[in-house]
Residue, then its C-alpha position, 0 to 999 in steps of 0.5 A: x802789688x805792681x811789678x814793673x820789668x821783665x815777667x820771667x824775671x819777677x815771676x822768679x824772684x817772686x817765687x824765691x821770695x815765697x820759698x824764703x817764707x814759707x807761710x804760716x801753717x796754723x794760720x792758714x788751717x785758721x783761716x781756711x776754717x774761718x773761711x769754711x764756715x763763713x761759706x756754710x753761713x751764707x748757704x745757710x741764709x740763701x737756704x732760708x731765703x729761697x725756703x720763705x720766698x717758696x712759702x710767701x709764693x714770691x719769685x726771687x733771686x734766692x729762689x731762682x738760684x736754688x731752683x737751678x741748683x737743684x736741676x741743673x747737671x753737675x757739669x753746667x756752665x753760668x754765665x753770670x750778668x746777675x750783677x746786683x744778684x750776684x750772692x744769691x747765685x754764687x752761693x747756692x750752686x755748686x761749680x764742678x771746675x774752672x770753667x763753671x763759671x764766667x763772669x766779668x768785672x767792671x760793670x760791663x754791661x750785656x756781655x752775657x748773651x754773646x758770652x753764652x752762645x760762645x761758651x755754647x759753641x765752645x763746650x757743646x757737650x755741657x749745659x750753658x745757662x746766662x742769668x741776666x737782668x732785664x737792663x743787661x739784656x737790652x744792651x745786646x739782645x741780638x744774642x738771643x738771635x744768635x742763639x735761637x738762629x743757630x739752634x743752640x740749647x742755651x738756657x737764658x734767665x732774665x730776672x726782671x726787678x722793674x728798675x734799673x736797679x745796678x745803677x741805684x745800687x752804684x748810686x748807693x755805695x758811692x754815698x748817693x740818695 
């Protein structure tokens, strides 16, 4: 819902209009177990899928995804640009606080590499990892000097899928071939 007018004044009213409804207990406690098992399905399916690429000795999302999972601190921080990869690395780590995680919206394409070396360089005491496809990559790829001419330790992931794929996957959802 848009609200057009002065900010204070509808974050006020909004607020007295929540507290008029207070919301609905059960549903909430229905909806939070919905929600809990929905996500332990997902785990469970990226689970399986990093396990069968693991025996089939192929490299892919599922499997990069839980390979960081498992060796990353507890306090890293992803800088996601996996765009058409985006579940498998959102479902298999686990991001500690708000600031884990950083993606943008709107299929800005490149954002990642700059993003990266400015969460380096804002949070030097944690671990930055920038998963990028090869196609995002090429759109700012200085990043990587950036990063390597100010020696920080950001670690950079570039899936390479052969295609351009995130424009194929625009083409497909908007009813193309």
């Amino acid at each position: 819902v848009g609200l057009f007018g002065d900010i204070g004044r509808n974050l006020v009213n909004l607020l007295d209009a929540v507290r008029r409804r207070p919301p609905d207990r059960d549903a909430v406690a229905r909806r939070t177990v919905a929600a809990a098992g929905a996500s332990k399905s997902r785990r469970a399916a990226q689970q399986r899928g990093a396990a069968a690429a693991r025996t089939a000795g192929q490299i892919t999302p599922a499997l990069v995804a839980a390979e960081l999972g498992e060796l990353l601190p507890p306090d890293f921080v992803f800088v996601d640009e996996t765009i058409s990869n985006r579940p498998s690395f959102i479902t298999a780590l686990d991001f500690g606080d708000p600031l884990a995680y950083f993606a943008a919206n709107g299929l800005s394409l490149g954002y990642s590499g700059g993003a990266a070396v400015g969460m380096q360089l804002a949070l030097p005491h944690r671990r930055v990892v920038s998963v990028v496809g090869d196609g995002s990559l090429l759109y700012y790829p200085h990043a990587l000097w950036n990063a390597a001419n100010l020696r920080l330790p950001v670690l950079f992931v570039v899936l390479n899928n052969g295609s351009y794929r995130v424009l194929k996957l625009i083409v497909e959802r908007m009813g193309g071939p």
